[in-house]
C-alpha positions as CSV (number, residue, x, y, z in Angstrom):
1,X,109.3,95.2,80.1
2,X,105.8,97.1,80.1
3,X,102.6,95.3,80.2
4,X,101.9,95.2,76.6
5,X,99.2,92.0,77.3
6,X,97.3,94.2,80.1
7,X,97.5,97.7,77.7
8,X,96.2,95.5,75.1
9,X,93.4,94.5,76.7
10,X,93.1,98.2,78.0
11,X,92.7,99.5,74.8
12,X,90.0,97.5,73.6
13,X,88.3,98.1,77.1
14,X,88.6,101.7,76.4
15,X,87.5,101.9,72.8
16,X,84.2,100.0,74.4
17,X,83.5,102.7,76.2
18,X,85.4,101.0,79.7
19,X,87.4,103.2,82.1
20,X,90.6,101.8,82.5
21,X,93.8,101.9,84.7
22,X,97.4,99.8,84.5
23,X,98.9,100.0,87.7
24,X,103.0,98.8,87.4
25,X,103.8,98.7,91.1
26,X,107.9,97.8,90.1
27,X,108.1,100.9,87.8
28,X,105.8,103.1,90.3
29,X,107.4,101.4,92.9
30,X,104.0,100.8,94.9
31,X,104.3,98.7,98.1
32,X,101.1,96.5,99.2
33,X,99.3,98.5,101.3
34,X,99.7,101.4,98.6
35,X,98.4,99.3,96.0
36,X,95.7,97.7,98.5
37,X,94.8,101.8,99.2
38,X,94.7,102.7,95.1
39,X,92.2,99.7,94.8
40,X,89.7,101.0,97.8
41,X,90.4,104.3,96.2
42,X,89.3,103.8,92.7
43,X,86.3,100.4,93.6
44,X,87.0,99.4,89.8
45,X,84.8,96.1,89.1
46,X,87.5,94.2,88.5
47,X,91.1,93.7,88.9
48,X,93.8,92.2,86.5
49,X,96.7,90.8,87.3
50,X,99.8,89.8,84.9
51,X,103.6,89.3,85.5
52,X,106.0,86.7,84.5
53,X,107.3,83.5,86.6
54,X,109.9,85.8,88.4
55,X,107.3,87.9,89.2
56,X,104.9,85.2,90.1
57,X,104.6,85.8,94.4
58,X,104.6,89.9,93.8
59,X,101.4,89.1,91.7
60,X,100.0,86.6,94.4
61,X,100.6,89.3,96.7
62,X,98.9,91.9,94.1
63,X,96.1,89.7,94.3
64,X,95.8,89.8,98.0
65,X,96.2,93.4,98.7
66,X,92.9,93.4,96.1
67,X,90.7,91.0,97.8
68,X,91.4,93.0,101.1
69,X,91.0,95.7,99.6
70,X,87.5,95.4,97.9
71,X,86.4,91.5,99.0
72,X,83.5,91.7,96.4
73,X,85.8,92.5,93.3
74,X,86.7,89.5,90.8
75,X,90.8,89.2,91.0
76,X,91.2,88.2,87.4
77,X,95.5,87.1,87.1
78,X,96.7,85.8,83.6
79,X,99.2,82.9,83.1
80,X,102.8,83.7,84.4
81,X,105.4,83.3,81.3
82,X,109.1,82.5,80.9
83,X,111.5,82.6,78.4
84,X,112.7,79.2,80.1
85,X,109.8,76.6,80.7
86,X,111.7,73.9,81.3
87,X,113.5,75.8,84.5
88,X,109.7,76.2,86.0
């Protein structure tokens, strides 16, 4: 499934005048120290970071590769969902 929260909040973002960028690193298939060189790359002033429970270590990785990346840079990561609360 596609981001829809993150290009949500990238649209409004954008219609404020923001440049914005949604990185997918399972569709784009970007390893950490790609994603930790895109960051450097592009020194946005902050990061986002959403997934679901599945996906909850790739985003704690995510986060990482950021901080490494630019130290200074809020990491901003949403709520991981499920489909099956009581599971998590």
């Amino acid at each position: 499934m596609p981001p829809l929260g993150l290009a949500y909040v990238a649209g409004v973002l954008e219609m404020d005048g923001h440049d914005v960028a949604i990185l997918d690193r399972v569709l784009e298939g970007i390893d950490e120290r790609a994603l930790e060189r895109q960051v450097a790359a592009s020194r946005p002033d902050i990061v986002g970071i959403t997934g679901t429970t599945r996906t909850r270590y790739e985003q704690f990785r995510a986060a990482r590769a950021s901080k490494r990346a630019l130290a200074g840079v809020p990491v901003v990561s949403a709520d991981h969902t499920s489909p099956s609360p009581v599971a998590t």
